[in-house]
C-alpha positions as CSV (number, residue, x, y, z in Angstrom):
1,X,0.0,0.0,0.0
2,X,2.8,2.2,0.5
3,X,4.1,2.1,-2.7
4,X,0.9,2.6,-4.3
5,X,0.4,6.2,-2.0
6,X,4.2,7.3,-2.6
7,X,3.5,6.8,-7.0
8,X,0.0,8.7,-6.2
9,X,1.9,11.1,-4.4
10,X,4.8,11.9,-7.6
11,X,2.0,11.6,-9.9
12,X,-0.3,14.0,-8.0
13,X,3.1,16.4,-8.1
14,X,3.7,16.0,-11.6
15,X,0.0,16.7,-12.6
16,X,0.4,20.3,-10.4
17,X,3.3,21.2,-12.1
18,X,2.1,20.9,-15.4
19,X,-1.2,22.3,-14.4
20,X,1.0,25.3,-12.6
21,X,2.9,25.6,-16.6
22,X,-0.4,25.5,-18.3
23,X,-1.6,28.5,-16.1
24,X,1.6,30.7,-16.6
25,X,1.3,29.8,-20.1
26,X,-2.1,31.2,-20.1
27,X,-1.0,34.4,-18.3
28,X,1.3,35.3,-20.5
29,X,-0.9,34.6,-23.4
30,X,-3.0,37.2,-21.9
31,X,-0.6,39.5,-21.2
32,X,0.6,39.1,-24.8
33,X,-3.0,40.3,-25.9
34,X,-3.4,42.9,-23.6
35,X,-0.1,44.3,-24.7
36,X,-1.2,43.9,-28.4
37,X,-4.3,46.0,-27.5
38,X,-2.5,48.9,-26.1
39,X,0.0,48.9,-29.3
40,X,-3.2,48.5,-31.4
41,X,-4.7,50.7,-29.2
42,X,-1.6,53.7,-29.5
43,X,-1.4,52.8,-33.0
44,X,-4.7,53.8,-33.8
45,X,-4.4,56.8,-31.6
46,X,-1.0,57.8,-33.8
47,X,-3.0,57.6,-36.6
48,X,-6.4,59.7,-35.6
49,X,-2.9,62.4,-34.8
50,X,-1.2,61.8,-38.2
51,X,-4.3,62.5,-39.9
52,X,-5.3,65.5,-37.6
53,X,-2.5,67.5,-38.5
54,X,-2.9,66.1,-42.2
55,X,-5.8,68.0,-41.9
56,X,-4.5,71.5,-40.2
57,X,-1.5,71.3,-41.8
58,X,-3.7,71.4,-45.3
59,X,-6.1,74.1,-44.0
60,X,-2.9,76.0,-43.0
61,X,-1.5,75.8,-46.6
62,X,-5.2,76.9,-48.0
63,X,-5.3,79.7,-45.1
64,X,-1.9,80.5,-46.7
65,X,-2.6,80.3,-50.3
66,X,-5.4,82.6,-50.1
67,X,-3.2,85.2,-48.1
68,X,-1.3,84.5,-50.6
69,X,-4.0,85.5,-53.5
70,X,-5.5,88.5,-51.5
71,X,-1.9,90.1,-51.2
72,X,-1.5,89.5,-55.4
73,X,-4.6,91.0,-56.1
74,X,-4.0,94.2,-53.3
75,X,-0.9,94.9,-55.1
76,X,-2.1,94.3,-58.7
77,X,-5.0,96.9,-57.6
78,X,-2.4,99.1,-55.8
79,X,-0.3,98.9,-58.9
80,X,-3.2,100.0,-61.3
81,X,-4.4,103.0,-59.1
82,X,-0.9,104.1,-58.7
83,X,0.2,103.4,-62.6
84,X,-3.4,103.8,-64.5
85,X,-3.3,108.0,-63.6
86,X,0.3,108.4,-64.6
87,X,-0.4,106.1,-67.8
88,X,-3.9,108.3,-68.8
89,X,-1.8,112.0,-68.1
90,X,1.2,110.6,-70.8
91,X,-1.8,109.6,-73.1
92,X,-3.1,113.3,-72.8
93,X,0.1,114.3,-73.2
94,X,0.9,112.5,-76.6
95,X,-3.0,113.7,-77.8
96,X,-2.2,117.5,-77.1
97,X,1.4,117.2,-79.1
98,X,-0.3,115.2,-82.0
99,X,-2.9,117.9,-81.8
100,X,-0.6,120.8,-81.8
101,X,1.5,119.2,-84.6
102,X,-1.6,118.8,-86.8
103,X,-3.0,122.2,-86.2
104,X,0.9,123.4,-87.5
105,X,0.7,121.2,-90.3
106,X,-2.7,123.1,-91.5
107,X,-1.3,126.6,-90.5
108,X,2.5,127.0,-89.3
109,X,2.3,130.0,-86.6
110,X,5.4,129.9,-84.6
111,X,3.2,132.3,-81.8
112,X,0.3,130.4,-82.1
113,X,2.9,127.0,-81.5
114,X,5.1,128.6,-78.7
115,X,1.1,129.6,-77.2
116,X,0.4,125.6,-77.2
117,X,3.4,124.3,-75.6
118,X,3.0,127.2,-72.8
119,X,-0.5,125.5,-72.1
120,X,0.7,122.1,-72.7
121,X,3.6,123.2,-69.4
122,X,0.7,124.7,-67.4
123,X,-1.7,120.7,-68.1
124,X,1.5,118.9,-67.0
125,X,1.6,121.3,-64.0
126,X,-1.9,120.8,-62.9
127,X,-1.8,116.9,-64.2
128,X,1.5,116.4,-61.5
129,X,-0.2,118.7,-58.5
130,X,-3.9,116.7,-59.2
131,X,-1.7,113.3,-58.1
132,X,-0.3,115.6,-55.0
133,X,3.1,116.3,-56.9
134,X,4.5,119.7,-56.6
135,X,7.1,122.1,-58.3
136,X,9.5,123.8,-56.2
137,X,12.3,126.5,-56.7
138,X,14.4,126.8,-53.9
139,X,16.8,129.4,-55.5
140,X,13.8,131.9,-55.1
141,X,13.8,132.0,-52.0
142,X,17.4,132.2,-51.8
143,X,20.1,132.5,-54.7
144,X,23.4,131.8,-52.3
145,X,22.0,128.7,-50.4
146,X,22.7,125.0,-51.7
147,X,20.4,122.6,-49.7
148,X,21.9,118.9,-51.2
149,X,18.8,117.3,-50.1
150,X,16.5,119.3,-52.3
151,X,19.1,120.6,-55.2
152,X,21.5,119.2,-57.3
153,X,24.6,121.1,-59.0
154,X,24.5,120.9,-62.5
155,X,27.8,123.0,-63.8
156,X,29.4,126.2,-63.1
157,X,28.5,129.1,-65.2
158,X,30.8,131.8,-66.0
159,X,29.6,135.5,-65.5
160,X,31.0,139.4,-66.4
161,X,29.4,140.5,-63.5
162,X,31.1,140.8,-60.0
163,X,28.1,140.9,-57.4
164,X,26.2,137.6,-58.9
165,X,29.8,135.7,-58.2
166,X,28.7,132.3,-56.2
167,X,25.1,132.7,-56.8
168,X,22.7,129.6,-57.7
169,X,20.7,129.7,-61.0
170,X,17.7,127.4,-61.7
171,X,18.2,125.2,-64.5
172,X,15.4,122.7,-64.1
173,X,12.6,123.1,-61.0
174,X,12.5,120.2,-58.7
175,X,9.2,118.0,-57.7
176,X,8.2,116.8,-54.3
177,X,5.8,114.0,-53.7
178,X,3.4,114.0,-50.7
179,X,1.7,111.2,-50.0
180,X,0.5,109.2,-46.4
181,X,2.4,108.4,-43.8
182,X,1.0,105.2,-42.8
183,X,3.3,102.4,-41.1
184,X,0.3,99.5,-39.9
185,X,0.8,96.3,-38.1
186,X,-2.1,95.5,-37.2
187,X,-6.0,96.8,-36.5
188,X,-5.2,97.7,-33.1
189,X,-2.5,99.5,-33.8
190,X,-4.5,101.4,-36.9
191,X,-7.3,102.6,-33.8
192,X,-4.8,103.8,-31.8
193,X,-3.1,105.8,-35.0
194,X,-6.4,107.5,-36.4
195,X,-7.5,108.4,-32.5
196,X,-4.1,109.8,-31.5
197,X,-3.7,111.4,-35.2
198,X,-7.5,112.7,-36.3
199,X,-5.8,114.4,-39.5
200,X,-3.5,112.5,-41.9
201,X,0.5,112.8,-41.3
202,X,1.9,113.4,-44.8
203,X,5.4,112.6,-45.8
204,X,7.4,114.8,-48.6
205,X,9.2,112.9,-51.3
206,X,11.9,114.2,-53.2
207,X,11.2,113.1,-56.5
208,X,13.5,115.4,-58.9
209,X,15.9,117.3,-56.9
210,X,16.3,121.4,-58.6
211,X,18.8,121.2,-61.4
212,X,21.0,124.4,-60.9
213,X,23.9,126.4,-61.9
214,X,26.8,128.2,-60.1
215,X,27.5,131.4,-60.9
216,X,31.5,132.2,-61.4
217,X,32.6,135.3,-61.6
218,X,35.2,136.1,-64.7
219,X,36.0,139.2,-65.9
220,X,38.3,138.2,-68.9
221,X,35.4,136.6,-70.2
222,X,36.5,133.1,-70.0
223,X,35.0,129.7,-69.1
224,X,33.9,129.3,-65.7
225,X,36.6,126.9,-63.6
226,X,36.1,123.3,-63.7
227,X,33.5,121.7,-61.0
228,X,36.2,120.6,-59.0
229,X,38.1,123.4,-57.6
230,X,35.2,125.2,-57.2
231,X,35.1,126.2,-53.3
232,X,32.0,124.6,-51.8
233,X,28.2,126.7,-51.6
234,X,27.3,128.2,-48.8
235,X,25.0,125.5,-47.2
236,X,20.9,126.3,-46.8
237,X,19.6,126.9,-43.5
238,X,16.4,125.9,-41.6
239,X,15.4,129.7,-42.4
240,X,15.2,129.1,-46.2
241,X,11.9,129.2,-47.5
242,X,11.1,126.9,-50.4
243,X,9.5,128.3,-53.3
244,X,6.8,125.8,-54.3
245,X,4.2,125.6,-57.0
């Protein structure tokens, strides 16, 4: 009988052990498909993410794209409101020289032609001051004053008399642009501008600088000294008063 109790007893331990492997085995396979559902899980989760920014990164690109087309057609309207004025006054102009041509063609009258370009000078004028661009003469203010910012020295002239020796003589007037001053970042910043500034701050642009001449004395009559070893011009001063037209 004790033989029979002692092979019960190994065979009883055998069957636990095995039954003990079968269990562990199980665990793991359950741990092995829980695992496999949190990968699944944070795979699909990756995914939803990859295609959510898919998604903002494309409405990012439209958002940007259509910046993009609102700033082309700002400037292509900016460009023909700045252009189509200047484009219509040279049109007038090349209608009133045609014209003028004709009508001396018919009936050659140097008065009556010297007459037309005089008013053709005067429609420039008013053409240039309707887009807010003026003439100015700062030599009529005052003869002796150079201002570098506003004129440009042409040549020297010679001259027989003493007391107009250094002066300034207009060659060609010069033309200042005034337009807005407007520096914007943002709509905020706009408010604050047109509450602290109720009236426009204007900037003055020199387009054509005045073309002009220095007088140089010579009484022998001969040809004013080269540009170079003239002695510089008595520099303008916050006094001078522009001349403007």
């Amino acid at each position: 009988m004790g033989f029979f109790n002692s092979q019960d007893r190994t065979q009883h331990m055998e069957e636990d052990k095995v039954q003990r492997i079968i269990e562990a085995v199980r665990a793991s396979i359950n741990n092995q498909k829980k695992l496999i559902e949190l990968v699944t899980a944070q795979s699909d989760y990756i995914k939803d993410s990859i295609n959510t920014q898919a998604e903002s990164i494309a409405m990012q690109e439209e958002t940007i794209q259509r910046q993009h087309e609102n700033i082309a057609m700002f400037q292509n309207d900016m460009l023909l409101k700045t252009q189509k004025g200047l484009i219509l006054e040279l049109i007038g102009i090349a209608d009133n020289i045609a014209a003028m041509l004709d009508k001396q063609a018919d009936t050659p009258d140097y008065d009556s032609l010297l007459q037309d370009v005089r008013d053709l000078a005067v429609w420039v004028d008013n053409s240039l001051k309707t887009a807010a661009v003026r003439s100015f003469s700062d030599v009529t203010a005052n003869p002796r004053a150079f201002n570098p910012k506003r004129q440009e020295l042409k040549e020297h002239t010679a001259t027989q008399n003493k007391d107009d020796d250094g002066k300034l003589v207009s060659v060609n007037k010069g033309y200042v642009w005034t337009m807005p001053w407007v520096i914007v970042n943002s709509d905020t910043q706009l408010r604050n501008m047109l509450r602290e500034n109720p009236e426009a701050r204007m900037f003055n642009f020199i387009i054509r600088p005045e073309i002009v001449n220095k007088l140089v004395f010579d009484g022998d009559g001969n040809d004013a000294r080269p540009h170079e070893e003239q002695p510089d011009i008595t520099p303008a001063t916050e006094e001078t008063t522009p001349t403007e037209s």
